[in-house]
C-alpha positions as CSV (number, residue, x, y, z in Angstrom):
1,X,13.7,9.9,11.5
2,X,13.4,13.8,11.2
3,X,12.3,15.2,14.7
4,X,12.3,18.4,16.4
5,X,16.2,19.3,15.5
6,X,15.5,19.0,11.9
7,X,12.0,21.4,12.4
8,X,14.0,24.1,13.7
9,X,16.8,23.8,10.9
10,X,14.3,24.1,8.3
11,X,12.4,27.7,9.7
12,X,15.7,29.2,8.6
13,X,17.1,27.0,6.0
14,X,16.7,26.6,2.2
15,X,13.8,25.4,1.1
16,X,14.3,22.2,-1.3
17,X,12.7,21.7,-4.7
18,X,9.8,19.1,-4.7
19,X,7.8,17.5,-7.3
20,X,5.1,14.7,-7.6
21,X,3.4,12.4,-9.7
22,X,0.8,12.3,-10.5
23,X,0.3,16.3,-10.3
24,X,-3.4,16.5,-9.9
25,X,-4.4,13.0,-8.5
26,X,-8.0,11.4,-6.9
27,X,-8.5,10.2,-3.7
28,X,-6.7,7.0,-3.3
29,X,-3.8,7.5,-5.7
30,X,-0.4,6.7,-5.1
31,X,1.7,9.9,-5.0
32,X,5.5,9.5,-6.0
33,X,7.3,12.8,-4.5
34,X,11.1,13.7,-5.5
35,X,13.2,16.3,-3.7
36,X,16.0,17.6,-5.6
37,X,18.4,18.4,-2.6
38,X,22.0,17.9,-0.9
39,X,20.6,16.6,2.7
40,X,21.2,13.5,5.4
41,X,17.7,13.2,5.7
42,X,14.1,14.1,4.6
43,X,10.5,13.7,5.2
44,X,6.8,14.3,3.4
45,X,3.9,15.2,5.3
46,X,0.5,14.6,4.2
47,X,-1.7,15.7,7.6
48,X,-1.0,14.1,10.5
49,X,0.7,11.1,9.0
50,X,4.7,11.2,7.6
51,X,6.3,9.6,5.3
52,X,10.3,9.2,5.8
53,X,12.0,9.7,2.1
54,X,15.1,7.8,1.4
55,X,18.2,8.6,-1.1
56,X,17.3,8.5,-4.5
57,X,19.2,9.6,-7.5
58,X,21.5,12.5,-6.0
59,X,18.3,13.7,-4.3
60,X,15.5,12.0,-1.8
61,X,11.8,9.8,-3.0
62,X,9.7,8.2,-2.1
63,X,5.5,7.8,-2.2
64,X,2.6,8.8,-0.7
65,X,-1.1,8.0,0.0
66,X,-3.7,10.5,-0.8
67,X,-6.4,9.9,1.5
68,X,-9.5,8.6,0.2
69,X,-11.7,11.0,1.8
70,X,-9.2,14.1,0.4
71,X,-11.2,16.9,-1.7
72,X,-10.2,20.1,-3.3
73,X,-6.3,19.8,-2.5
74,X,-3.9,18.3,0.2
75,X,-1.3,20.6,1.4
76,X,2.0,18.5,1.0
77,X,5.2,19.5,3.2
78,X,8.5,18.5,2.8
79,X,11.1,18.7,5.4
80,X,14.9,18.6,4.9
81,X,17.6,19.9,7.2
82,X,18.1,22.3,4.0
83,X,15.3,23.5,4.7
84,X,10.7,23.4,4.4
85,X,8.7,23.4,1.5
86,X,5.1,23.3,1.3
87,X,3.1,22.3,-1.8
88,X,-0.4,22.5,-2.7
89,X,-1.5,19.3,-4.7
90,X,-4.9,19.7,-6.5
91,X,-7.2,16.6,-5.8
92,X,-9.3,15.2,-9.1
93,X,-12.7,14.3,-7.7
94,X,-13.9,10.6,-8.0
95,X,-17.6,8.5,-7.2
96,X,-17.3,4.8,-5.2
97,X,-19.9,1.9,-5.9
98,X,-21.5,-0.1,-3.4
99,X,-21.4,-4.0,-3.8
100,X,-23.0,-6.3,-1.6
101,X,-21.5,-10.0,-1.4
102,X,-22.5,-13.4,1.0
103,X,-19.9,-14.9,2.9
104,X,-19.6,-17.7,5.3
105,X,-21.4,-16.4,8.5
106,X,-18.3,-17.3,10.4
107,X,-16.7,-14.4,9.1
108,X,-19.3,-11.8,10.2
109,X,-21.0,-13.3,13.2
110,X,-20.7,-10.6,16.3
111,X,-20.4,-12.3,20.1
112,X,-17.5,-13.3,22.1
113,X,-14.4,-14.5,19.8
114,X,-13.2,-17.7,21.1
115,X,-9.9,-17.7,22.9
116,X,-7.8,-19.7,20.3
117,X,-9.3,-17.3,17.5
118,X,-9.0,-14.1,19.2
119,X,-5.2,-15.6,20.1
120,X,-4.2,-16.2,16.3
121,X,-6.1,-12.6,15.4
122,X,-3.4,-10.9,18.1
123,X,-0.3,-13.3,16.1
124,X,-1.1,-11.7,12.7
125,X,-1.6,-8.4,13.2
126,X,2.0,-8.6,15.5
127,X,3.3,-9.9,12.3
128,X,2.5,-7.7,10.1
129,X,2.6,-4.4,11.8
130,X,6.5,-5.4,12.2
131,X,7.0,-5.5,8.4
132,X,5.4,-1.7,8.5
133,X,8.2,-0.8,11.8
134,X,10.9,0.0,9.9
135,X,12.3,3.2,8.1
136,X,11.9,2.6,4.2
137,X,14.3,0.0,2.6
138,X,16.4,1.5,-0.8
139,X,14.7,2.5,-4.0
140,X,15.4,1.9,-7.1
141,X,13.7,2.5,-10.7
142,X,10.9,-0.1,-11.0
143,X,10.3,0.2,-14.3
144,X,7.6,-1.2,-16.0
145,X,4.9,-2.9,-14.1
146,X,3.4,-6.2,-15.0
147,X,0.1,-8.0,-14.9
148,X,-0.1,-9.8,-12.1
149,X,-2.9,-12.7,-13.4
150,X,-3.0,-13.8,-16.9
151,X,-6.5,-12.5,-17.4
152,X,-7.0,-9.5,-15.3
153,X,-10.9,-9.9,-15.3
154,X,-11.8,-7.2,-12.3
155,X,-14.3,-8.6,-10.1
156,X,-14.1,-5.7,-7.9
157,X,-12.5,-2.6,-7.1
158,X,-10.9,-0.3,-5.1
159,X,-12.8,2.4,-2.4
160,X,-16.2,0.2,-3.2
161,X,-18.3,0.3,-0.2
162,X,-19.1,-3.1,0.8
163,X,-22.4,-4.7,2.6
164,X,-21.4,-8.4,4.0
165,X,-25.0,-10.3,4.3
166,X,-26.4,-7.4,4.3
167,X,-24.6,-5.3,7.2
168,X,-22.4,-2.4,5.4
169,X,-18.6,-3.4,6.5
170,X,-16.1,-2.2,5.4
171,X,-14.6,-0.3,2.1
172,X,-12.2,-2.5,-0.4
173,X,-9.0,-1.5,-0.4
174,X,-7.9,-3.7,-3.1
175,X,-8.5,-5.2,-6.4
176,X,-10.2,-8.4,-7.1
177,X,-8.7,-10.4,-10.2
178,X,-10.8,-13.3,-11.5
179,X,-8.9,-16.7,-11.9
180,X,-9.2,-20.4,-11.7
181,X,-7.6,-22.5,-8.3
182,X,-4.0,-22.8,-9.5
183,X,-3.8,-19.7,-11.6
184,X,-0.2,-18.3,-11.5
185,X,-0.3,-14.7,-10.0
186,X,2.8,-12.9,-10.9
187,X,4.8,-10.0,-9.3
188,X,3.2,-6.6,-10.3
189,X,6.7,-4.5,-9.7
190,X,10.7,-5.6,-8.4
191,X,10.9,-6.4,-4.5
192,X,12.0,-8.2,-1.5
193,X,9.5,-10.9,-0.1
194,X,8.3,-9.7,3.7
195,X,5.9,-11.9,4.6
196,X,4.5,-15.1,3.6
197,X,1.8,-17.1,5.0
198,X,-1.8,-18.5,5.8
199,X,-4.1,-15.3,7.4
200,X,-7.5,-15.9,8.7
201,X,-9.1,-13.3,6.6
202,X,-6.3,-13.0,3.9
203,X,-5.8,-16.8,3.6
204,X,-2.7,-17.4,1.4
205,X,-0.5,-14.4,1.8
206,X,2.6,-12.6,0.2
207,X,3.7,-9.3,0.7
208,X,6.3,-7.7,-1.5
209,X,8.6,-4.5,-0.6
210,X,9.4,-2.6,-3.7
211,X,11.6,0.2,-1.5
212,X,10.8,4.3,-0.4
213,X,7.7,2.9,1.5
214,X,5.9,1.1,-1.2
215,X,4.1,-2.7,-1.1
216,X,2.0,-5.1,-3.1
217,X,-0.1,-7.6,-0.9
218,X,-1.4,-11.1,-2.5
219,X,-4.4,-12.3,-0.9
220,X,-6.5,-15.8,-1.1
221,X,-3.8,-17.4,-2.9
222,X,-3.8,-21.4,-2.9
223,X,0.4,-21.5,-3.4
224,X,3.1,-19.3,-2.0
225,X,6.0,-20.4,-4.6
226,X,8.4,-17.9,-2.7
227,X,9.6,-17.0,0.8
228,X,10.5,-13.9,2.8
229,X,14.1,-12.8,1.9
230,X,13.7,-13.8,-2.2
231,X,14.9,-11.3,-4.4
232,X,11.7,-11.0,-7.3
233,X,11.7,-9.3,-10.9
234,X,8.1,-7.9,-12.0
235,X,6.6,-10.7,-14.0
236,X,7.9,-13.3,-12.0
237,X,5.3,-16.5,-11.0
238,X,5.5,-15.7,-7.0
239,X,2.3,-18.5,-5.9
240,X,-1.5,-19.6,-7.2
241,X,-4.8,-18.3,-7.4
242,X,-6.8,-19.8,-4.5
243,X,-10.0,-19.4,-2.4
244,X,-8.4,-19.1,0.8
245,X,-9.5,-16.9,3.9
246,X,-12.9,-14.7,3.6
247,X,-14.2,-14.8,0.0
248,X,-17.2,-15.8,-2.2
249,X,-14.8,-18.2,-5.0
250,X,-11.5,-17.8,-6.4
251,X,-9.7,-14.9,-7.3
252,X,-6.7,-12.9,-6.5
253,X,-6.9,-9.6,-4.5
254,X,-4.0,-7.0,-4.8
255,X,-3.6,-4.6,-2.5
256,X,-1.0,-1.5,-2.6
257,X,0.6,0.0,0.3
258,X,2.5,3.0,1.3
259,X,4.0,2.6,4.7
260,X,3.8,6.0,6.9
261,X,4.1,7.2,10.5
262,X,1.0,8.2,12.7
263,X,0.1,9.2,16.1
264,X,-0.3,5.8,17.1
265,X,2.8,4.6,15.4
266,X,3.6,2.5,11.6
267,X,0.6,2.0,9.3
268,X,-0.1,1.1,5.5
269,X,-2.2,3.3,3.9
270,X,-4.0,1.7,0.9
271,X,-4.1,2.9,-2.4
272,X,-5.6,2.1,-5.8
273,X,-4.2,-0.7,-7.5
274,X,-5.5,0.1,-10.9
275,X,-3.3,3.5,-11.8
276,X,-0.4,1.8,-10.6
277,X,-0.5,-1.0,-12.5
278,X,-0.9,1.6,-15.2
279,X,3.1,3.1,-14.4
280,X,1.2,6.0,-12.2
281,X,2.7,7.6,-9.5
282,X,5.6,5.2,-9.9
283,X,9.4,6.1,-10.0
């Protein structure tokens, strides 16, 4: 972790090289950032929220969320003990839809939730804030992404703002993939399985670490074909299309994560699915 030693070493130090993909991106990308440095240790800031970069080809990477309310530009800052670099990162401007969907009334209902609920709410979000605890595992190339359904139908899409029976919610911070119960949904990029299990909302969950802070999150899924620890290749059957948790019918939702560091602690910042199935912003 870069703290207050490293700040002061980089007033006076050299300031290392930095470069991202994509160069001008929308609100919701995923931002890959290199540093082209000699250094024990760096870190990007986006705002209030870092992002620890890990060794990566004689140099440091790793990725970023642009946040989806970001306009105009972001200022990025990179910190080494070689010294600080600040970048300014044009922003391309983007619209979000509105969708309104019916769900089971148990999944919206306001009141008092009952103990046992409320108890196996507290269990899952312990669990999965302590796969985004640690610093950022190795990167390595990830090469070409792949599908992750056979028929990548979208059924909805990322940043829509969304009306549950009629009460505006939440936004998606996903991707919705059409399929049949017992689809095969297939690794989008190379990882490490971190979690696997049955959510309340989620219902059938996997979530992949592909290294320098980046994840893919499979929700709803019928069949989890893998467990945490497996190595996986992109492409690779990891579990089913299902209808599990909070949804309207069967479908896969993909979610990708960058892992970063706030005032309150270790968070996953969404971002769009879509470009990075697409190779963008990937290393």
């Amino acid at each position: 972790m870069i703290g207050l030693a490293l700040l002061g070493l980089a007033l006076f130090g050299r300031p290392p090289e930095v470069s991202v993909a994509p160069e001008a991106p929308r609100p919701g990308d995923l931002l890959a950032v290199r540093v082209a440095v000699t250094a024990t240790a760096a870190e990007a800031r986006l705002g209030r929220l870092r992002y620890p970069l890990v060794p990566f080809e004689g140099g440091f990477a790793g990725f970023l969320a642009v946040p989806i309310e970001a306009e105009g530009a972001v200022t990025l800052e990179v910190l080494t003990p070689a010294g600080r670099s600040s970048l300014e990162v044009p922003i391309t401007s983007r619209g979000w839809a509105r969708t309104k969907l019916r769900v089971a009334k148990r999944f919206t209902r306001k009141g008092e939730v009952a103990p046992k609920l409320k108890a196996r709410l507290a269990r899952e979000r312990a669990e999965i804030q302590a796969v985004w605890d640690p610093l950022p595992s190795r990167l390595r190339p990830l090469g070409a992404p792949a599908a992750p359904t056979r028929k990548p139908y979208k059924t909805g899409v990322y940043g829509t703002r969304r009306e549950l029976n009629g009460v505006l919610k939440s936004r998606h911070y996903g991707l919705d993939l059409r399929g049949a119960v017992g689809d095969p949904v297939k690794a989008a990029l190379p990882g490490r399985v971190v979690l696997s299990g049955m959510r309340y909302y989620a219902g059938g969950t996997l979530i992949l670490d592909h290294g320098g802070g980046l994840f893919t999150l499979y929700f709803h899924l019928s069949r989890r074909d893998v467990k945490v620890g497996d190595r996986i290749r992109a492409g690779q059957r990891i579990g089913r299309v299902g209808r599990s948790g909070r949804v309207t019918g069967p479908h896969l939702h993909l979610s990708v994560g960058v892992r970063a560091r706030g005032p309150n602690g270790a968070l996953l910042m969404y971002v769009d699915p879509e470009p990075v199935l697409k190779g963008v912003g990937l290393l």
